[in-house]
N, C-alpha and C positions, 0 to 999 in steps of 0.2 A: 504493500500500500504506500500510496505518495506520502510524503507527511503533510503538504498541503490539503490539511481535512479540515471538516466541524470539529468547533474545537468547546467540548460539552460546557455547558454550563453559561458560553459567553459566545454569542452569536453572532457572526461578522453583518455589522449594516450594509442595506444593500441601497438601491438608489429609491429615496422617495418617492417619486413620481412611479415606479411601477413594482413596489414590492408590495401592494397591499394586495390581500385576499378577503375574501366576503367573511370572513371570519372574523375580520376588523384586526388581526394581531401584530404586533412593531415589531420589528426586531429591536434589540438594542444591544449596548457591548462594543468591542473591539477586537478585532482580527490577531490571530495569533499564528506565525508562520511554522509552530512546532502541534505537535498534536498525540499529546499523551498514550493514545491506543484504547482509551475507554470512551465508550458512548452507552450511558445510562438508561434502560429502557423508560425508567419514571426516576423524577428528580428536578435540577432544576434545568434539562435541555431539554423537557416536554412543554416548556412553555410556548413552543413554537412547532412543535411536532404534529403529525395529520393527525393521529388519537390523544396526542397527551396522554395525563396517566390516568390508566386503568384499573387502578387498584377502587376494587367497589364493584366494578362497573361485571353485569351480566356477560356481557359480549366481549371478550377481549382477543383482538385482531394480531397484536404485536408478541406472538408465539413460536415463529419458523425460526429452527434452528439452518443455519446454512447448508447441510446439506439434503435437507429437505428441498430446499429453496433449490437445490441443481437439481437433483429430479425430477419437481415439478418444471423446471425450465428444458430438461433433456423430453419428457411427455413431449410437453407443448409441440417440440420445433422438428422433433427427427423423422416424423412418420412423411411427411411429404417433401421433405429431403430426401429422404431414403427412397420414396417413392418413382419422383420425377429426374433423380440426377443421373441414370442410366441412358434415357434418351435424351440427354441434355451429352452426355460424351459422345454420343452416336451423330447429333445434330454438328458438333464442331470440330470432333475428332479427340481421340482419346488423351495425347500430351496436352491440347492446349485446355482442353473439358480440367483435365487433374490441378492443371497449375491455376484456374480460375479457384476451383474450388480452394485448395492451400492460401491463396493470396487472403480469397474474402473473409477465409478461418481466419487467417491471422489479422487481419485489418478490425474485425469483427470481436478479436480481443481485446483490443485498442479500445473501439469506440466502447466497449463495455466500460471498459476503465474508466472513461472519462465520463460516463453517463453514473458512473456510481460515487465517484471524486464530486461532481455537481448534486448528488442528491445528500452527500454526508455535507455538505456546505450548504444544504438550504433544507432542511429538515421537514419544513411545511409543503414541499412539493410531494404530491401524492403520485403523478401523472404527466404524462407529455404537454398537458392543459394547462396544467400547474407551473410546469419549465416552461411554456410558453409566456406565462402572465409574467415570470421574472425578467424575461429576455428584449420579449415584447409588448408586453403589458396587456389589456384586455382582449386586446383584438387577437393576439398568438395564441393567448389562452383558449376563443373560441373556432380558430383555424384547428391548432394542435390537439385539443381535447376531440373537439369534432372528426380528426382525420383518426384520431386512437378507436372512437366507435366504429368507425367504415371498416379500419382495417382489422380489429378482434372480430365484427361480424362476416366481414369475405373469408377469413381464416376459417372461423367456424362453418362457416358454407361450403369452404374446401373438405372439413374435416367431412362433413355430413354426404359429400359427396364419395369420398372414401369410403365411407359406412355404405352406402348404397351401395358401391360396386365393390364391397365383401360379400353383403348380404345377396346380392345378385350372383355373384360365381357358388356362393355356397349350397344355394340353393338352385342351382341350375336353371334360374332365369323362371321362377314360375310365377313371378309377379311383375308389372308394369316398375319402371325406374325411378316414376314419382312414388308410387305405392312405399316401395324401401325404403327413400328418401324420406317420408312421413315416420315411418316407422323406427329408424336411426332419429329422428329429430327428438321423440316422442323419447324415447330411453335417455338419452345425452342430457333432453331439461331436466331430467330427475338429477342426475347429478349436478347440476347447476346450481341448484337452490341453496346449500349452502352457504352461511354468510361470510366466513371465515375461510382462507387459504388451508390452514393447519385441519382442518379435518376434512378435504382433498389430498393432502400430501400423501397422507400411510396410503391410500387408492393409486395414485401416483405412482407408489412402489412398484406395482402389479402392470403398469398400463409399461411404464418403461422398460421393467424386464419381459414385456413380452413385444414390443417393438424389437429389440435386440435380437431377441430369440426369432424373433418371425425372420429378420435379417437374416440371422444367419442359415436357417435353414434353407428358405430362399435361395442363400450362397448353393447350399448343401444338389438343393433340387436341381438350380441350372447347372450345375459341374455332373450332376447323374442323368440328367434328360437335356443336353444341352440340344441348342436348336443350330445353331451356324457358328461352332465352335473357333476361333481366332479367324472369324469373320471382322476384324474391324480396321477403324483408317488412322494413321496418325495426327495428319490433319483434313477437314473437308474446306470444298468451298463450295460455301453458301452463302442463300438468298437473306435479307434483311431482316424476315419474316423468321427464317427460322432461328439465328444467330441473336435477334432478340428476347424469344422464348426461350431457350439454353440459358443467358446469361441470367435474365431475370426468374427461372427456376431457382438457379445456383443461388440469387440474395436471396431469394425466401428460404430457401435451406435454412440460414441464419436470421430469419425473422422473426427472433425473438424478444429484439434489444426494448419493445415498444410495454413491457411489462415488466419489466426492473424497476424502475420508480415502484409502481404499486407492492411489487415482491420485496423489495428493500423495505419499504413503509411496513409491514407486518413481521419483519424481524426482530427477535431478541437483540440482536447486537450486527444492527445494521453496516458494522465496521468487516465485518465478516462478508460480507455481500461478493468480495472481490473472489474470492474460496467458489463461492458456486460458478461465478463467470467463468473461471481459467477450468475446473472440472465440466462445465459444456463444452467448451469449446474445445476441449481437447479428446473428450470423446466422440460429439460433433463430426470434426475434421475426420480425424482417425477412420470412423468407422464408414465417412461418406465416401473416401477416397479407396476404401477397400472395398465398400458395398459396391459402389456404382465401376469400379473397374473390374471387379472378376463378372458381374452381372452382364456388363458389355462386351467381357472375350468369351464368353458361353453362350447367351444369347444371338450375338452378331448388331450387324446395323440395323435389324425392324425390333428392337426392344422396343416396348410399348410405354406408356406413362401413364397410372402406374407400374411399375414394371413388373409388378407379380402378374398383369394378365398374359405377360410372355411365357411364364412356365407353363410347363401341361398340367393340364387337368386339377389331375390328385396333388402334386407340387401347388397349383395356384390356390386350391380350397385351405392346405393345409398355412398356405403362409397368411392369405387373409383369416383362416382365423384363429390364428396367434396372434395377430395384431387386432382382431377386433378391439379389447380391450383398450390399446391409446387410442384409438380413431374417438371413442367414448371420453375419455378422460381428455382429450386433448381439446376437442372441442366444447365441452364442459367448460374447462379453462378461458376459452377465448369469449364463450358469451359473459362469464362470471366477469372476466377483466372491462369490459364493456357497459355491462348493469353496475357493477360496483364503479365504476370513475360516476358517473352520475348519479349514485346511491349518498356514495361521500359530501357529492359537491351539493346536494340536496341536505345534510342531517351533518355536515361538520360541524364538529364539536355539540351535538343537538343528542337530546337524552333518545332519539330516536335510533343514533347510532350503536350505543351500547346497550339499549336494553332492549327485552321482549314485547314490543307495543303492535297495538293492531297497526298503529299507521304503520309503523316500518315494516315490516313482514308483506303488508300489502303491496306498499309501490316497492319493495323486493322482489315480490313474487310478478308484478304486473313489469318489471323491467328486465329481469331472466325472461318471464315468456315473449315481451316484444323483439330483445336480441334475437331469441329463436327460431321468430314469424319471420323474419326481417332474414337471417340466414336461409331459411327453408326458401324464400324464392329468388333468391338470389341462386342458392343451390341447383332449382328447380329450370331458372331462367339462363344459366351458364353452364349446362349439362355436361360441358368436354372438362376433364379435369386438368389437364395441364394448360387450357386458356385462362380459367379462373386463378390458376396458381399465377401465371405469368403476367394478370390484369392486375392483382392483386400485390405483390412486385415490383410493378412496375410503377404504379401510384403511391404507395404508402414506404412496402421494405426497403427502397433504397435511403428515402430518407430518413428514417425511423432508427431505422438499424448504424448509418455510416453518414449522413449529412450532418445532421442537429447534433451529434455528439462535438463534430467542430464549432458548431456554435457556441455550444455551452462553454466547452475551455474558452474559444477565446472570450467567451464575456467575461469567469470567472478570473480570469489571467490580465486580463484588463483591470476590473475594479480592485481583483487583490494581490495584485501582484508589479501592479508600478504602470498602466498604462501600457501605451504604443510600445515604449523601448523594452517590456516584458515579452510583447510576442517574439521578436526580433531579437532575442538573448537566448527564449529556447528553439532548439531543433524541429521540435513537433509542430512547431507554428505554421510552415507552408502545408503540412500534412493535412491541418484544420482546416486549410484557407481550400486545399484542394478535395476535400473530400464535403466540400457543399456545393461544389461545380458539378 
């Protein structure tokens, strides 16, 4: 971790005109360029925090131990990584397919870092809406908030799509594609409802070790029934169309960067956060570069996307449904992240939040089911799954995941760190400047 942290108990001010939130709360204090290593879950650095302290309080959010918090982030992001990055090597060719993937891993730990450096220095940020109101004041608040629901609901709609074409191969097609669709939906909200991350997590456990598992057998199937065995190209040339879908596949691999705010905000020791990032990201990488290259020399060049529908038969049944369970859990996650940013921005700091009340449960229950109506035709209206991955990509994960994490440092490096001649003293500086081009 940088030492350039929150630094407990004494809150760096930030600029008047746009650090206030509906909350009404100040910062106040002074900036400290060393940072002890402890962040208090309650005390006196929740006076500025999305829950404050908890003690009392029915509902208490701020519970995930970090490695909770990488699992629930390996759920979320691997199943349509793992899904679509085989026809994404096929579309450009297998060296340059590998070295996209390796870069965006690594760029992709980066910007975690700095999206987690900016949330331990502004504690009341719950959400992308949140870092927007700091950076840009009302109006980024309602760009950035607003673009975090589109894109936890198109995720979810990816996820729901998945579910579809498991439940379709598994039962050998004996119902219409909406019908499953409905029926993946209809399972998924039940896990949604939950108000709290930490009792999703231990679930978690189960959805990510059977993505894994379904992976690798997957591996297991194509190497025993392969179809066009070391059928592949080193490089292709291709059309615009295609080469755009491959790359914006490969960000959403990693599109997960847009639910760390909120995953940071319900930790024990928020300072930990950096521990779950580098264990995604390094199982992430790893396993997409292994997945999608043995999937691609077994397969050949018509791997499908997702690319269990290129194994045979008995191979394709058995790997969707070993992953059924995170297509569930994963989409779960993305309506949850969704209902909850507008949950909070509705009931912060309001006894609605922490306690049992008919109103809260209500527009809970009434904000999980609109995320899910809202995915389901989306779902229903975008039927090809690797379009919806690539639309979904191409609008939100590039920026989510690798633009706005430049922002953030250089605001942060700006106000605390000496102005202009701050960017220009560190290295990382043109990196910022270039990764929101």
């Amino acid at each position: 971790m940088s030492h350039d942290t929150y630094h407990p108990g004494e809150v760096p001010r930030e600029k008047p005109a746009q650090s206030g939130f509906d909350d009404g709360l100040v910062e106040t204090g002074r900036h400290h360029d060393q940072y002890d290593g402890e962040i208090h879950p309650t005390g006196p650095a929740t006076v500025n925090d999305v829950f404050g302290s908890e003690e009392g309080h029915d509902i208490k959010y701020k519970t995930l131990h970090w490695p909770m918090v990488a699992v629930l982030t390996i759920t979320e992001i691997i199943a349509n990584g793992m899904l679509s990055l085989p026809s994404s090597l096929a579309a450009v060719g297998i060296v340059p397919g590998i070295m996209v993937i390796l870069f965006l891993g690594c760029f992709a730990t980066y910007t975690a870092w700095a999206l987690i450096q900016f949330k331990l220095r502004h504690p009341q940020v719950h959400n992308m809406g949140d870092a927007g109101q700091v950076i840009f004041g009302p109006i980024g608040r309602e760009i950035l908030g607003g673009g975090t629901i589109i894109f936890a609901v198109c995720a979810a709609g990816s996820q729901m799509l998945a579910g579809q074409l498991a439940l379709s191969e598994l039962s050998d097609h004996r119902l219409c594609a909406v019908a499953f669709t409905g029926i993946f939906a209809v399972a998924i909200t039940l896990f949604s409802f939950p108000r709290t991350l930490d009792q999703l997590s231990w679930l978690s456990l189960l959805a990510a070790t059977s993505i894994i598992v379904a992976g690798i057998v997957a591996m297991a199937g194509a190497g025993a029934v392969p179809v066009e065995p070391g059928n592949i190209v080193i490089t292709v040339a291709m059309d615009f169309t295609a080469a755009f879908v491959s790359i914006t596949n490969s960000v959403f691999a990693y599109a997960g960067h847009f639910m760390f705010f909120i995953l940071t905000s319900e930790m024990r020791r928020p300072e930990d956060a950096m521990k779950a990032a580098w264990t995604l990201q390094v199982v992430a990488t790893t396993f997409y570069i292994v997945f999608a290259g043995v999937t691609y020399w077994y397969v050949g060049s018509g791997v499908a996307s997702p690319s269990l529908l290129s194994l045979s038969p008995l191979w394709s049944k058995v790997g969707f449904g070993l992953a059924v369970p995170n297509f569930f859990l994963a989409g779960s996650l993305h309506s949850h992240t969704a209902a909850k940013l507008v949950f909070v921005r509705l009931f912060r700091h309001g006894r609605h939040l922490h306690s049992h009340t008919v109103t809260g449960w209500s527009v809970w229950a009434f904000l999980v089911l609109l995320a899910k109506i809202a995915a389901f035709v989306l779902a229903v209206g975008i039927p090809v799954f690797n379009y919806l991955v690539g639309i979904t990509a191409s609008l939100f994960a590039a920026w989510y995941t690798y633009g706005l994490a430049g922002a953030f440092w250089l605001h942060d490096t700006y106000y605390f760190k000496g102005g202009f001649r701050a960017w220009a003293r560190r290295p990382v500086g043109p990196l910022c400047w270039s990764s929101m081009c």
